[in-house]
C-alpha positions in Angstrom: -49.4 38.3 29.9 -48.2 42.0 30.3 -45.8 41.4 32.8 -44.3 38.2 31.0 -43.8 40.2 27.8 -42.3 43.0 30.1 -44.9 45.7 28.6 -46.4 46.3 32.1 -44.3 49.0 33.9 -44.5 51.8 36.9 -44.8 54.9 36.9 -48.3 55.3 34.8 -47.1 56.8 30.9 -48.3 60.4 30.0 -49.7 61.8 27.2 -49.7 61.3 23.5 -53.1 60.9 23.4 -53.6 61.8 19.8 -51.0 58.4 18.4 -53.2 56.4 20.9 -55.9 57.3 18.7 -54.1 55.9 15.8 -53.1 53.0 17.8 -57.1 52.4 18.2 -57.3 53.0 14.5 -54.5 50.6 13.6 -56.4 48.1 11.3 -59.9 49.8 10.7 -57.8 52.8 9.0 -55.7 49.6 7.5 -52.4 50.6 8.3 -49.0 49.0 7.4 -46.4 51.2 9.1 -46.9 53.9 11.5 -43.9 55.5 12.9 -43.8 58.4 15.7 -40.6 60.2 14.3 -38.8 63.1 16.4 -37.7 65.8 14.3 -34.4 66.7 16.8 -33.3 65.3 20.3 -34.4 62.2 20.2 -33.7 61.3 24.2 -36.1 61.6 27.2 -39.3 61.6 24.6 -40.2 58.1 26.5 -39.8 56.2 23.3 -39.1 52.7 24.6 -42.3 53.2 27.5 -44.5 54.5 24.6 -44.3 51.0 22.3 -44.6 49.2 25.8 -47.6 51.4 26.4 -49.1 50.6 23.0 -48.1 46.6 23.3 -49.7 46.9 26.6 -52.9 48.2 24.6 -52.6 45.9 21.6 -52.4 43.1 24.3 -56.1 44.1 25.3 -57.7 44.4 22.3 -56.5 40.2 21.6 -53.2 40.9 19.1 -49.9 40.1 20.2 -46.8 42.9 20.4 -43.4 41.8 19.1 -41.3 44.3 21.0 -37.9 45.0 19.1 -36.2 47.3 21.6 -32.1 47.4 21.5 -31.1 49.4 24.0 -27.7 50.6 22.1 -26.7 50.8 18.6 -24.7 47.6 18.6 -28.0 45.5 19.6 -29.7 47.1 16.7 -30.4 45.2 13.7 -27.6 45.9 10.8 -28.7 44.1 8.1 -31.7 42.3 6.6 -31.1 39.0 7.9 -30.9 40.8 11.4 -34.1 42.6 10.8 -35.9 39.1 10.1 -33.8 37.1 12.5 -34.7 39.5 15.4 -38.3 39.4 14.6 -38.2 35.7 14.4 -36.8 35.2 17.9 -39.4 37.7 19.0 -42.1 34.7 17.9 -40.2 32.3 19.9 -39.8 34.7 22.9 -43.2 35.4 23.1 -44.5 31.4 22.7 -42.0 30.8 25.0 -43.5 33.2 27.5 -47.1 32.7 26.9 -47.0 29.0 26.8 -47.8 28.4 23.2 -47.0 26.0 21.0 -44.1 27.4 18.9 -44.9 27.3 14.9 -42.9 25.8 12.6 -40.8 28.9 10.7 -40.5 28.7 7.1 -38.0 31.6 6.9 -35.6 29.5 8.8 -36.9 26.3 7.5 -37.3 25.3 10.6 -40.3 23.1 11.4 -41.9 21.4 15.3 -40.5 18.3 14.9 -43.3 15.7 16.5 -43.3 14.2 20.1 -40.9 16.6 21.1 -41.0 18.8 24.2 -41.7 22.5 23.5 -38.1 23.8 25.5 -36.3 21.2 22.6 -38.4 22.8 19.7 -37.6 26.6 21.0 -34.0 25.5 21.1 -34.3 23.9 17.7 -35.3 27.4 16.1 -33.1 29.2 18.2 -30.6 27.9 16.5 -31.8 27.9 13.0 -32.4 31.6 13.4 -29.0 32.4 14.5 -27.9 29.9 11.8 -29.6 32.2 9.5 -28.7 35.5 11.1 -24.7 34.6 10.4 -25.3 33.8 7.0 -23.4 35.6 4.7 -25.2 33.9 1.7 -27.6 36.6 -0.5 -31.1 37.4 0.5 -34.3 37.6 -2.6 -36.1 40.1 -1.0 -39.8 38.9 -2.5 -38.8 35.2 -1.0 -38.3 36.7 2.2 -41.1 38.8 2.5 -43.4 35.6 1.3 -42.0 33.4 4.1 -41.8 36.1 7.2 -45.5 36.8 6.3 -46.1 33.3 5.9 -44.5 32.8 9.4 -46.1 35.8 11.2 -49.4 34.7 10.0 -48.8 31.0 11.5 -47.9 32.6 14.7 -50.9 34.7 15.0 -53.1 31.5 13.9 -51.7 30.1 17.0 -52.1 33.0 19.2 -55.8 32.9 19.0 -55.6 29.8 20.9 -55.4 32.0 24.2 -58.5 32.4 24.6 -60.8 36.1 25.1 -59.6 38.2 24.1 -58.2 36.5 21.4 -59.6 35.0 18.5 -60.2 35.1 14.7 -59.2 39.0 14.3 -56.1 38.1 16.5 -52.9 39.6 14.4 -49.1 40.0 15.3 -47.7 43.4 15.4 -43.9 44.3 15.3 -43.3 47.4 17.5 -39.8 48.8 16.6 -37.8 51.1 18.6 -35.3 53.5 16.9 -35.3 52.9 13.7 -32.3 55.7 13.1 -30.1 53.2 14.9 -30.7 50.3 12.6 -27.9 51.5 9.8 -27.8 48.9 7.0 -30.8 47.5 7.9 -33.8 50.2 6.7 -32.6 49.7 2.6 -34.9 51.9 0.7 -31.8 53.4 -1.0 -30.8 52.4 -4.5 -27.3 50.8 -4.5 -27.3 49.9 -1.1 -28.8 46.0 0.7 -32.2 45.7 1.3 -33.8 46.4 4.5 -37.3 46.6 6.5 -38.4 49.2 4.4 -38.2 46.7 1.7 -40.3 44.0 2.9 -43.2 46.0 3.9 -46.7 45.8 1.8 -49.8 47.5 2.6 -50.1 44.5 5.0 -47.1 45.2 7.0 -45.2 42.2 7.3 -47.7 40.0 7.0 -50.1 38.7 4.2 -53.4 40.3 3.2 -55.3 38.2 5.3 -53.7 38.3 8.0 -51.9 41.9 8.1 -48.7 42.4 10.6 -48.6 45.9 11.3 -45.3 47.9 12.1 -45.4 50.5 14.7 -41.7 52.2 15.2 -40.1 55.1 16.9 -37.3 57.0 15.6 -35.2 60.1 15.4 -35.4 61.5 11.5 -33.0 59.4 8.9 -32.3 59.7 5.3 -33.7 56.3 4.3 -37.2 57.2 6.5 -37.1 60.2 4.7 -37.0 59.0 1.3 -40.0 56.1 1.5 -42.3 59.0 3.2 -41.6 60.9 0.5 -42.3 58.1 -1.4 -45.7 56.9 -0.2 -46.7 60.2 0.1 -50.9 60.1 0.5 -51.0 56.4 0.7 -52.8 55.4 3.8 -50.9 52.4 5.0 -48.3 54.2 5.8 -48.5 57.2 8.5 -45.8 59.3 10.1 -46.3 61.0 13.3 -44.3 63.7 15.1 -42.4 62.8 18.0 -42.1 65.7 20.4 -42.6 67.3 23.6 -45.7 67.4 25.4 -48.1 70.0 24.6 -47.8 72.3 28.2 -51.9 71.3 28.9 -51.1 67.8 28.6 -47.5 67.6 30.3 -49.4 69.9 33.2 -52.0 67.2 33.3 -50.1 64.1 32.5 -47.3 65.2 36.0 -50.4 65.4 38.5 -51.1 61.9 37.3 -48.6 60.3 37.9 -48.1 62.2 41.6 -51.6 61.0 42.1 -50.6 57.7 42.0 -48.2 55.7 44.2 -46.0 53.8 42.5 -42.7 52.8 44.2 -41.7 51.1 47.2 -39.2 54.2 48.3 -40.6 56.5 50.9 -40.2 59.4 48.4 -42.5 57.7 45.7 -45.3 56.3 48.2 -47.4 59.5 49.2 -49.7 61.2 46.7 -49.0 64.7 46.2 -51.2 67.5 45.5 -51.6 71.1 45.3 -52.5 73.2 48.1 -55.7 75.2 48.2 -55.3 78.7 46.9 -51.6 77.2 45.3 -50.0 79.6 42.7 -51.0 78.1 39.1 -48.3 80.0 37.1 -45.5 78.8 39.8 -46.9 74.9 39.3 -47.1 75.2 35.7 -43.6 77.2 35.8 -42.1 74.6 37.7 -43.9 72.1 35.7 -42.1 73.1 32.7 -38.5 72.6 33.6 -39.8 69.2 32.7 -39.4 70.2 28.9 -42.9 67.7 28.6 -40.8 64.8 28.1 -42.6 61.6 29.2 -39.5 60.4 30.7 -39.2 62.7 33.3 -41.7 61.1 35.6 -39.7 58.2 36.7 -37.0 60.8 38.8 -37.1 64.6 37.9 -40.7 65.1 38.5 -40.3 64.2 42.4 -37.6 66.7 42.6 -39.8 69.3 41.3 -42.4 68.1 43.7 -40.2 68.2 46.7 -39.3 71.8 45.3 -42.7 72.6 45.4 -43.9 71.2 49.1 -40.6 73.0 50.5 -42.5 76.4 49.1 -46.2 75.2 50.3 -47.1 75.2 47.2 -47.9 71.2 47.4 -48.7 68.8 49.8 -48.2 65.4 50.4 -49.7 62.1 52.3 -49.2 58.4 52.9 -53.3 57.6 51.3 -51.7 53.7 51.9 -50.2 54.1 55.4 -53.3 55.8 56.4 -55.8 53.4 55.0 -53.9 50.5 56.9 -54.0 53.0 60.3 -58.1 52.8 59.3 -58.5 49.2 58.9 -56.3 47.8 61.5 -58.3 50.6 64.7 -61.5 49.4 63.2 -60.4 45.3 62.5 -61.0 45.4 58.9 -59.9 42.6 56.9 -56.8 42.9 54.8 
């Protein structure tokens, strides 16, 4: 299911052990929005891998993600319509992929019409939503907040059909991805068109039996600003700084990943470690050209490591090639 949903991804992610926890905490502590927000440079902080990474965890614990990641500005939504229409063909997307039924969607007004096949009904409210999307016709904000909660909460009914470890406590989350991209489309802002911000409750964007969490990355924006400022000490609603690794945890979180072979190249196959009696102020000075950004792993972090073998200061082996050397002089089975 990870790997249909495209949450499932190499090299292993680092750190932020401490939003994890509020990940875990998600609807015990009853939260409607929580947003990791970066104060400054927004890029290299592994943003997109971190909502994977907690859609990946959500996905284990029996609720279903509803990744909203535009890779650019101009795939971002812009207004309200394009905040609910994009979350809509999330639903379909994920049915689509983890052969479910798709739920009739009253936002749209777009119901399963009977006896037909499931491609003709996902076609059906593909086109509705993007019907809806173009629509320059006004919104009511309290109409549209009934409906897409009404919607979410059908989808997540259906969801629980998937069996362990789905079930009854099964809930859809929307996982956001820079929400500083998404001009037009926060609101929050007398004067100006309604936006997420609008539609959220302490349920999230779903009803209050049935709450749909939002969790979102961002860089810092005037609108976020503003509501935090807003719903100051109210508990559904938790902001979370966005930074560099702590140097402990970066430290930690590098060795990981060189601990664990993850591509096909040559250069990402062999495990690398440090050598015995190894310089620890060099490794964590080399460590920290890195700047802890998550990010870094993918690329950077094996030039450091090659930088590092070239001094003796790590080493590095094929673990796989060797194994298969093993099994094949002593006939093991594959």
């Amino acid at each position: 299911m990870a790997e249909q949903l495209q949450l499932a991804q190499q090299p292993l992610y680092i750190g932020r052990r401490s939003l994890f926890d509020e990940v875990d905490a998600l609807f015990s502590a009853r939260r409607a929005l929580l947003v990791a927000c970066a104060e400054g440079d927004f890029r290299r902080l592994g943003a997109t891998r971190l909502l994977r990474e907690i859609g990946f965890r959500l996905l284990h614990d029996g609720h279903v993600p509803l990744l909203l990641a535009p890779r650019a500005h101009p795939t971002a939504p812009h207004s309200l319509r394009q905040v609910a229409a994009q979350v809509l063909q999330a639903v379909v997307d994920t049915c689509e992929r983890l052969s479910l039924p798709a739920p009739p969607l009253e936002t749209v007004a777009c119901a399963a019409p009977s006896g037909h096949a499931q491609s003709a009904v996902r076609r059906g409210l593909r086109k509705a939503i993007a019907a809806f999307s173009a629509s320059s016709d006004p919104l009511d904000v309290d109409d549209l907040r009934e409906s897409l909660a009404e919607d979410l909460s059908s989808f997540a009914l259906t969801a629980q059909s998937l069996g362990e470890p789905f079930g009854p406590h099964t809930r859809a989350v929307v996982l956001a991805e820079g929400l500083h991209l998404w001009d037009g489309a926060l609101g929050w802002i007398a004067g100006r068109p309604p936006g997420l911000l609008d539609l959220l409750t302490p349920s999230g964007l779903g009803p209050p039996e049935r709450p749909a969490p939002v969790i979102a990355t961002t860089a810092e924006s005037v609108e976020l600003g503003l509501f935090k400022a807003e719903r100051a000490g109210m508990a559904a609603y938790r902001f979370v700084p966005l930074a560099a690794l702590p140097e402990d945890e970066a430290t930690l979180g590098y060795q990981w990943v060189l601990l664990q072979p993850w591509h096909e190249q040559d250069r990402y196959k062999k495990v690398w470690v440090a050598a015995p009696g190894h310089d620890r102020e060099m490794l964590r000075e080399a460590f920290s050209t890195l700047e802890g950004r998550p990010a870094m792993v993918d690329y950077e972090l094996y030039l450091v490591a090659h930088a590092l073998a070239s001094a003796k200061i790590f080493l590095s082996h094929d673990d796989e090639a060797a194994w298969r050397a093993y099994a094949e002089l002593n006939r093991l089975a594959p």
